[in-house]
C-alpha positions as CSV (number, residue, x, y, z in Angstrom):
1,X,0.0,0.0,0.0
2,X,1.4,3.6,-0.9
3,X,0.4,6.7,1.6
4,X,0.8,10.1,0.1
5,X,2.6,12.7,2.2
6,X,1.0,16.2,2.0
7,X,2.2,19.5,2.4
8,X,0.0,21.8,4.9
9,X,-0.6,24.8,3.5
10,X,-2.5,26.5,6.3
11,X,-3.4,24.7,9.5
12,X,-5.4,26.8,12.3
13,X,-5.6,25.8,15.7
14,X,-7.9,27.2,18.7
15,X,-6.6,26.5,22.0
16,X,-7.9,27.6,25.4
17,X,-5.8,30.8,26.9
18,X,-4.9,28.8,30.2
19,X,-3.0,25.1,30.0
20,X,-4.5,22.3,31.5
21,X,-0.8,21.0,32.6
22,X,2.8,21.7,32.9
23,X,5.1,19.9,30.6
24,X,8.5,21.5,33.1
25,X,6.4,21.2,36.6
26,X,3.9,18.1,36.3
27,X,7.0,15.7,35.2
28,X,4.7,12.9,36.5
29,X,1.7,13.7,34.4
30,X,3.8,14.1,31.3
31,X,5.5,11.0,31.8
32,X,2.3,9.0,32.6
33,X,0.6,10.8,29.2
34,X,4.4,9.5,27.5
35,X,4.6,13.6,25.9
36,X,8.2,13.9,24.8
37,X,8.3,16.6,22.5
38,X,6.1,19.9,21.5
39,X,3.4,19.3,19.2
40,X,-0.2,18.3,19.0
41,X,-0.5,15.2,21.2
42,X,-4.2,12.9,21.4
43,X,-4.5,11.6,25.0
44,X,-7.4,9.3,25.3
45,X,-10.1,9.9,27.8
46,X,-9.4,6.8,29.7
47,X,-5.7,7.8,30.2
48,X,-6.7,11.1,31.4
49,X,-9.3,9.6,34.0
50,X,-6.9,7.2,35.2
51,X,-3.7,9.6,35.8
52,X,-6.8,11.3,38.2
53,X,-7.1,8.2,39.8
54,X,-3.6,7.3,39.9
55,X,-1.8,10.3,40.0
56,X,-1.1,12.6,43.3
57,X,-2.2,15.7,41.4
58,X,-3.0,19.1,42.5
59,X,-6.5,20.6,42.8
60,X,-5.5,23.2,39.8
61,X,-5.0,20.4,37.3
62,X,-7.4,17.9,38.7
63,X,-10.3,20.7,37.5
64,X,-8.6,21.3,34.4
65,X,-8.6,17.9,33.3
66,X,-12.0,16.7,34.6
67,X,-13.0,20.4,32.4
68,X,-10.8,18.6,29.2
69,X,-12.4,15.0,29.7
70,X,-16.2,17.2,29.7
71,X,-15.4,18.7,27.0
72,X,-14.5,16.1,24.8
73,X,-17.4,13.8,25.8
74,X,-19.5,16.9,24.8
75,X,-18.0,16.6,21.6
76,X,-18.6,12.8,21.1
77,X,-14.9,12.4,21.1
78,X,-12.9,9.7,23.2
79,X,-9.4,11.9,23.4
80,X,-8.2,15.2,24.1
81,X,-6.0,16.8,21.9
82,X,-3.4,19.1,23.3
83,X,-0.5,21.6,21.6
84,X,2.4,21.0,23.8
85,X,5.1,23.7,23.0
């Protein structure tokens, strides 16, 4: 099977004003999420919910991501996408 590779011309991206983690302060999170690098990362709603249950996370980022797991659900999706730079 061939794939085509295709440049991107124009690419727009609408992000919320206020991040939902740290990738230098929640090393833990990151890690658990495996986000090694900037870019536009998918992170599954069941990951998410279990790094809450897992995790030893603060009450900041606990909201946040309960508010990123609503909003996808809302959306009929079962990830969160996230620009990481």
């Amino acid at each position: 099977m061939s794939l085509g590779a295709y440049r991107i011309n124009k690419l727009e991206i609408e992000h919320e004003r206020i991040s939902s983690f740290s990738l230098w302060n929640d090393e833990e999170l990151v890690s658990f999420f495996d986000i090694n690098e900037s870019g536009i990362t998918d992170v599954h709603v069941d990951l998410i919910e279990m790094a809450l249950e897992q995790l030893n996370l603060n009450e900041d980022i606990r909201e946040s991501l309960k508010a990123d797991i609503e909003f996808a659900k809302n959306k009929g999706q079962t990830y969160v996408s996230y620009i990481t730079f």
